[in-house]
C-alpha positions as MATLAB code, in Angstrom:
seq = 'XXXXXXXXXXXXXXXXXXXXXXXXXXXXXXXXXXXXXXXXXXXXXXXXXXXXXXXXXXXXXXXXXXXXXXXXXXXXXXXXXXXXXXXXXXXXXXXXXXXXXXXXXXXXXXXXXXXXXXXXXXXXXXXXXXXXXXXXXXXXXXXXXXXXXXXXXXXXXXXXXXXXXXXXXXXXXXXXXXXXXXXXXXXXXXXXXXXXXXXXXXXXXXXXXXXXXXXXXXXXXXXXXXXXXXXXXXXXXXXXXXXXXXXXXXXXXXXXXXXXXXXXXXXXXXXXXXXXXXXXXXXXXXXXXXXXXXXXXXXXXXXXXXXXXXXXXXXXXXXXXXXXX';
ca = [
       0.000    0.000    0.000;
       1.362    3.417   -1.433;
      -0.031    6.764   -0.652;
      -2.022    7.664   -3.436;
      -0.279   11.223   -3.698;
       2.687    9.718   -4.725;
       4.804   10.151   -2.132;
       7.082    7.112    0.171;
       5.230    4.581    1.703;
       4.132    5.185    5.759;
       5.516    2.458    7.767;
       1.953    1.856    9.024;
       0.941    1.302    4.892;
       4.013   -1.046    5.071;
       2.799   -2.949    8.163;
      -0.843   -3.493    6.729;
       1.023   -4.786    3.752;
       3.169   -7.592    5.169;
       0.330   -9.289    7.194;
      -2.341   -9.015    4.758;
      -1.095  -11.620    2.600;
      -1.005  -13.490    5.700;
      -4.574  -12.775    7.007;
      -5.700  -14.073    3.608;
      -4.003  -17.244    3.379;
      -5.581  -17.797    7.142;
      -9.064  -16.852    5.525;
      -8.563  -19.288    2.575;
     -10.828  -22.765    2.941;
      -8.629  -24.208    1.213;
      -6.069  -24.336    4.138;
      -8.587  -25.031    6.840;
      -8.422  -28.346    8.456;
     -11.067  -31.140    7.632;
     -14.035  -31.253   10.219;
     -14.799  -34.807   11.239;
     -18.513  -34.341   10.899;
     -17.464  -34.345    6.905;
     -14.767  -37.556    7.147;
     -16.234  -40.610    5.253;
     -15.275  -42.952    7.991;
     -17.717  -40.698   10.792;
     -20.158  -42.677    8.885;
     -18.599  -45.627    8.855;
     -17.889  -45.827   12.458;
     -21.357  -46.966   14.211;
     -21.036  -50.019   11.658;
     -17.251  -50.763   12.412;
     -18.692  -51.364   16.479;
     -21.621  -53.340   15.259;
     -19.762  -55.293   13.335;
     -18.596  -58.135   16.002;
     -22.088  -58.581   17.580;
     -23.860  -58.600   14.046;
     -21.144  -61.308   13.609;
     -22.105  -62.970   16.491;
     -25.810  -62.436   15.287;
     -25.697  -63.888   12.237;
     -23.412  -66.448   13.002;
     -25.171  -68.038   16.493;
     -28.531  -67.064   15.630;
     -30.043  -66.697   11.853;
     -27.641  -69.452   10.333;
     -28.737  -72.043   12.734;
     -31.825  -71.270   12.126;
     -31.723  -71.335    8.810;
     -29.628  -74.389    8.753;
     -33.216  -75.548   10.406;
     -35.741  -74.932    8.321;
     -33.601  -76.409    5.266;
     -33.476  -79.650    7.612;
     -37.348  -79.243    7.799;
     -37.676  -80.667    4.571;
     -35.049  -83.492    4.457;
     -35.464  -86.660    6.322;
     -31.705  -86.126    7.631;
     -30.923  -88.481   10.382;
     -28.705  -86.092   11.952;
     -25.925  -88.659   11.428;
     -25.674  -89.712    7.429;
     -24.012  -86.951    5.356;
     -26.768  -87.699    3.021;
     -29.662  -85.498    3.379;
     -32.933  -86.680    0.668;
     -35.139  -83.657    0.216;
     -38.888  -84.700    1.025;
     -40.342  -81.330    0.686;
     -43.361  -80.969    2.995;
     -43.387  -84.751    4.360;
     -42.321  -83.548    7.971;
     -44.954  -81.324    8.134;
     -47.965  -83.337    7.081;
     -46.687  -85.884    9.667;
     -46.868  -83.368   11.707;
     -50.475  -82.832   11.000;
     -51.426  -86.276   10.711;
     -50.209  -87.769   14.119;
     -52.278  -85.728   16.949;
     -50.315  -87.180   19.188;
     -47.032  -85.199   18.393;
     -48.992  -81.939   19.279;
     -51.002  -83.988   22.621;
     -47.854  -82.661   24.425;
     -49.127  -78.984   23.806;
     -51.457  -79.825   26.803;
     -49.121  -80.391   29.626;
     -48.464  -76.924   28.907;
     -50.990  -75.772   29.935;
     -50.087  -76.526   33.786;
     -46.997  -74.342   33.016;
     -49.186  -71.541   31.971;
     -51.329  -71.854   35.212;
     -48.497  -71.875   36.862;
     -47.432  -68.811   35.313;
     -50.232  -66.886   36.220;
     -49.321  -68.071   39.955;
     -46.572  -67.042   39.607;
     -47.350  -63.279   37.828;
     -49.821  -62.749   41.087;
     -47.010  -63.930   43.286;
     -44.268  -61.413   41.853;
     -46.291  -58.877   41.778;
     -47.711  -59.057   45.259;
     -44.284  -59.313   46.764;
     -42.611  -56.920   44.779;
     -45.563  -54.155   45.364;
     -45.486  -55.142   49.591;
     -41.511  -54.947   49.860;
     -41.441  -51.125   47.701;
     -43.197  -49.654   50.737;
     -40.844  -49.163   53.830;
     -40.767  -51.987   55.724;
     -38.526  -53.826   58.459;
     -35.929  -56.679   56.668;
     -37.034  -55.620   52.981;
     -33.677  -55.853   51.712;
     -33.737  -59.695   53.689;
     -36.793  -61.031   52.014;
     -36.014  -59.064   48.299;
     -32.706  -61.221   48.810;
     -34.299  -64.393   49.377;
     -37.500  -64.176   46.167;
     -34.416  -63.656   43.764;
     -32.117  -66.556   45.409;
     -33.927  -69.645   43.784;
     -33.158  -67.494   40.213;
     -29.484  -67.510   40.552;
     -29.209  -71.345   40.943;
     -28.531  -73.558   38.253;
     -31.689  -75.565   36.682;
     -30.323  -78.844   36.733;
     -29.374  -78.653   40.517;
     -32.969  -77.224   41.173;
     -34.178  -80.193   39.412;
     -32.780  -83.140   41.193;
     -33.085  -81.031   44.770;
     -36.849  -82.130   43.987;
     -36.238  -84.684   42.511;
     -35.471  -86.090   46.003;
     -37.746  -83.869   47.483;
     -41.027  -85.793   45.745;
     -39.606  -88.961   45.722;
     -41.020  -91.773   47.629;
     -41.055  -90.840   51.553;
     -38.661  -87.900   50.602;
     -38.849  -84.614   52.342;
     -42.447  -83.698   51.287;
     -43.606  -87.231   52.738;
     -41.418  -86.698   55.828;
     -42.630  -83.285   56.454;
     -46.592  -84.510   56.291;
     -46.288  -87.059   58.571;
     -44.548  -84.472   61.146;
     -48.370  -83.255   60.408;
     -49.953  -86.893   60.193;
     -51.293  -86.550   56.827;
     -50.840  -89.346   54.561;
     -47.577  -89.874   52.742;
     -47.765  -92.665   50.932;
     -48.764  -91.065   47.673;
     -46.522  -90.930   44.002;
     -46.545  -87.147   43.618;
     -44.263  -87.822   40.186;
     -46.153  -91.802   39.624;
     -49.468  -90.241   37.875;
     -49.683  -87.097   35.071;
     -51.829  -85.076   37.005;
     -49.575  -84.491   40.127;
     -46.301  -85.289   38.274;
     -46.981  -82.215   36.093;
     -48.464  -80.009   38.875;
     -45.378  -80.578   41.370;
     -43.132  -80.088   37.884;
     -45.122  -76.728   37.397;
     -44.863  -75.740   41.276;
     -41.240  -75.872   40.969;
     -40.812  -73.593   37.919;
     -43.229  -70.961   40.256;
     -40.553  -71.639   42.918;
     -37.692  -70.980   40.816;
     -39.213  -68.211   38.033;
     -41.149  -65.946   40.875;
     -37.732  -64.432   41.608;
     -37.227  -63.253   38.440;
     -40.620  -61.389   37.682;
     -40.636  -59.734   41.102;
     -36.939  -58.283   40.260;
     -38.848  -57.061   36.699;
     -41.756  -55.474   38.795;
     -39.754  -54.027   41.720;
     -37.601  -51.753   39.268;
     -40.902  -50.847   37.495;
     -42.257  -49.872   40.520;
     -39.262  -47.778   42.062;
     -39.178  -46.554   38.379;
     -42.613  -44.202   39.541;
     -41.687  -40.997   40.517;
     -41.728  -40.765   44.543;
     -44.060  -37.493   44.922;
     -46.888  -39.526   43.076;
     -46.756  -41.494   46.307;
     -46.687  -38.285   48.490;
     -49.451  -36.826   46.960;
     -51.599  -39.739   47.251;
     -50.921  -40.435   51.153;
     -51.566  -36.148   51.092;
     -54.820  -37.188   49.658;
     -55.570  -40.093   52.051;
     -55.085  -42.802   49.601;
     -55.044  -46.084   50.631;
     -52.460  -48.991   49.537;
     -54.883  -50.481   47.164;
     -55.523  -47.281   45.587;
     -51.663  -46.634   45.415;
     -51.433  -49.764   43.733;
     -54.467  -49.292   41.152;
     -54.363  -45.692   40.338;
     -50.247  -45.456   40.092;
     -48.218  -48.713   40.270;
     -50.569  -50.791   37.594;
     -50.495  -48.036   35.365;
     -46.577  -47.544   35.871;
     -45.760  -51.243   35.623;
     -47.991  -51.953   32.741;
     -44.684  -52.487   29.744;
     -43.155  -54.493   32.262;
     -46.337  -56.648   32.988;
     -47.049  -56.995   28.961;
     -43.190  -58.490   29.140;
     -43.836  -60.737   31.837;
     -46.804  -62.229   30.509;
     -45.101  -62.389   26.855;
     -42.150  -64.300   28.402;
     -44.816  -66.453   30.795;
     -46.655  -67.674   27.178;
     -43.586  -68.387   25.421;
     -41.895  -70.251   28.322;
     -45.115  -72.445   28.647;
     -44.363  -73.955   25.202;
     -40.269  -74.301   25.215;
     -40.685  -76.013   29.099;
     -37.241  -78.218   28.989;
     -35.118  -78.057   31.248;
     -37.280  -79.699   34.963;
     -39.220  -81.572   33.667;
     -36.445  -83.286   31.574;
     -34.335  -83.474   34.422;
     -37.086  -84.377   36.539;
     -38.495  -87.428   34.609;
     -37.002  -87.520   31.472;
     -40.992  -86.871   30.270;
     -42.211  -89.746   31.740;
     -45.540  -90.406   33.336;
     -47.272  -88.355   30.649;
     -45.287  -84.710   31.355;
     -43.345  -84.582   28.356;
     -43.590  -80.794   26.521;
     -42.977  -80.541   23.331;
     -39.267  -79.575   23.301;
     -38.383  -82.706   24.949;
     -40.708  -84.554   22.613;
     -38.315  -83.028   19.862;
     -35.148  -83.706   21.207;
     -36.157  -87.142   21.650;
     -37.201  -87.265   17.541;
     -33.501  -86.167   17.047;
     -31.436  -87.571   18.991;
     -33.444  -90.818   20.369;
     -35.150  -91.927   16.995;
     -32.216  -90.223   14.944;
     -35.430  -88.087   13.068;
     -33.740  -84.671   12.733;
     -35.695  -84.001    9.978;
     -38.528  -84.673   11.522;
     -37.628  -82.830   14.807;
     -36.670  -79.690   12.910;
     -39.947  -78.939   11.577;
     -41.365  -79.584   15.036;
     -38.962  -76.666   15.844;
     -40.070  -74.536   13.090;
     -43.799  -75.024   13.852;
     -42.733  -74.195   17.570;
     -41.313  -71.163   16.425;
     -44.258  -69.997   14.451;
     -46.519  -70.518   17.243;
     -44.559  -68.690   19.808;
     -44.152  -65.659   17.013;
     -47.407  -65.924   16.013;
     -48.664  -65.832   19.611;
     -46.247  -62.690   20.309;
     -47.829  -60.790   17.151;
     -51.271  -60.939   18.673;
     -50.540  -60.426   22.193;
     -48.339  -56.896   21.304;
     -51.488  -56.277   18.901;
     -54.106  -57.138   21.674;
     -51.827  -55.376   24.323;
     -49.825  -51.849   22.008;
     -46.887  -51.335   23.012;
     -47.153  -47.684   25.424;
     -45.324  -45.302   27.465;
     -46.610  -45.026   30.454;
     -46.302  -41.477   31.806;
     -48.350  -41.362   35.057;
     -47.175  -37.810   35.918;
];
């Protein structure tokens, strides 16, 4: 910068000079560093941490189960590498022989059971939210029968409903009569199997409820004892309404664990005496009668019902957000 009259330069024209050619390379975008929010691998991030568990995913979950239905319709033996498609054969045995879906019956002591054990959960959980003496005691000892292991539970009662075991020892403290089967006939085989999945599953659902319930803001509570509510009004005007996604869970998992029952009553009797469920009916078609064909389509159709049975219950039942403030 010159003075325009023609005359030498000010040192203040010569200052300006040297750092504007500065100030604009600052000001050009073309030296400004790259933002993240415009790197191509921001985008690719969220995919590069789901990559392992969609790994996992696929890998544990959809190819077994497509591996499944493409057994469906073989007549596989689970042991031969030959595998003879027979397209729709499994099925329409299926269909044919009522007595592979008789089993569906014994479940329904596991769904009375469930509802036991719904009522039980929920009456616990809602007592042991107020303040009371030893709540932490008995919240400990409803979850305990949860963290043990299902075969253990199973042969603890085994030995507890055996033949002048400890339920026949502690009647006749009583002097009521001991000297009946409770696992020789189907009707109290599968209603002591079903009274010790309430045992061990109430623990779980009152966990489920208790956090629902502690999940209700505290000053609904206030305002209701303000108001001279009672307990049962506490629990009908703000706890049902607070606990009702948790409750439409419990009662999804009760319906669906009705139908896969396994693991008790397997260890229990092996499905003797008329309590087999359908899953152990199964894994007797593939690995007793070597029928994996056959025992994979009972699997799909099991896994249709259970779907099918979770598509009308979340239609039946929406899925809300409860909001009680």
């Amino acid at each position: 910068m010159t003075d325009t009259t023609g005359g030498t330069p000010t040192p203040a024209a010569e200052a300006a000079d040297a750092v504007s050619p500065h100030r604009q390379t600052c000001r050009s975008p073309a030296a400004a560093p790259r933002s993240w929010h415009s790197h191509p691998w921001r985008r690719a991030t969220p995919w590069l941490f789901l990559a392992v568990p969609l790994a996992l995913l696929v890998t544990f979950t959809y190819v077994p189960v497509g591996n499944m239905i493409y057994f469906s319709f073989t007549d596989w033996d689970g042991i031969s590498p030959e595998r003879n498609f027979t397209g729709a054969d499994n099925y329409q045995q299926l269909i044919t022989r009522p007595e592979l879906f008789r089993v569906f019956l014994v479940s329904l002591y596991y769904l009375a059971a469930s509802t036991v054990q719904i009522a039980a959960a929920l009456y616990f959980a809602t007592i042991l939210s107020f303040d009371l003496r030893l709540r932490n005691l008995f919240k400990g000892i409803l979850f305990f029968p949860y963290l043990i292991n299902g075969v253990a539970i199973g042969f603890v009662f085994l030995y507890f409903f055996q033949d002048g075991g400890t339920l026949d020892s502690v009647l006749a403290w009583f002097g009521a009569d001991s000297g009946h089967a409770w696992l020789g006939d189907p009707e109290s085989a599968n209603a002591s199997l079903a009274g010790v999945s309430v045992w061990r599953f109430t623990g779980l659902n009152f966990v489920l409820f208790l956090g629902a319930i502690q999940s209700v803001p505290g000053e609904l509570y206030e305002a209701a004892q303000l108001d001279g509510a009672s307990r049962w009004q506490q629990f009908r005007y703000i706890i049902a309404p607070g606990i009702r996604p948790v409750l439409t869970l419990s009662v999804l998992l009760a319906v669906s664990g009705s139908l896969a029952v396994f693991e008790i009553p397997y260890i229990m009797t092996g499905g003797a005496t008329g309590t087999s469920t359908f899953v152990i009916q199964t894994v007797k078609l593939a690995f007793q009668f070597n029928k994996t064909g056959l025992a994979s389509a009972a699997a799909v159709v099991l896994l249709t019902i259970i779907v099918l049975i979770t598509w009308v219950q979340r239609r039946l039942v929406p899925d809300e957000k409860a909001d009680p403030v």
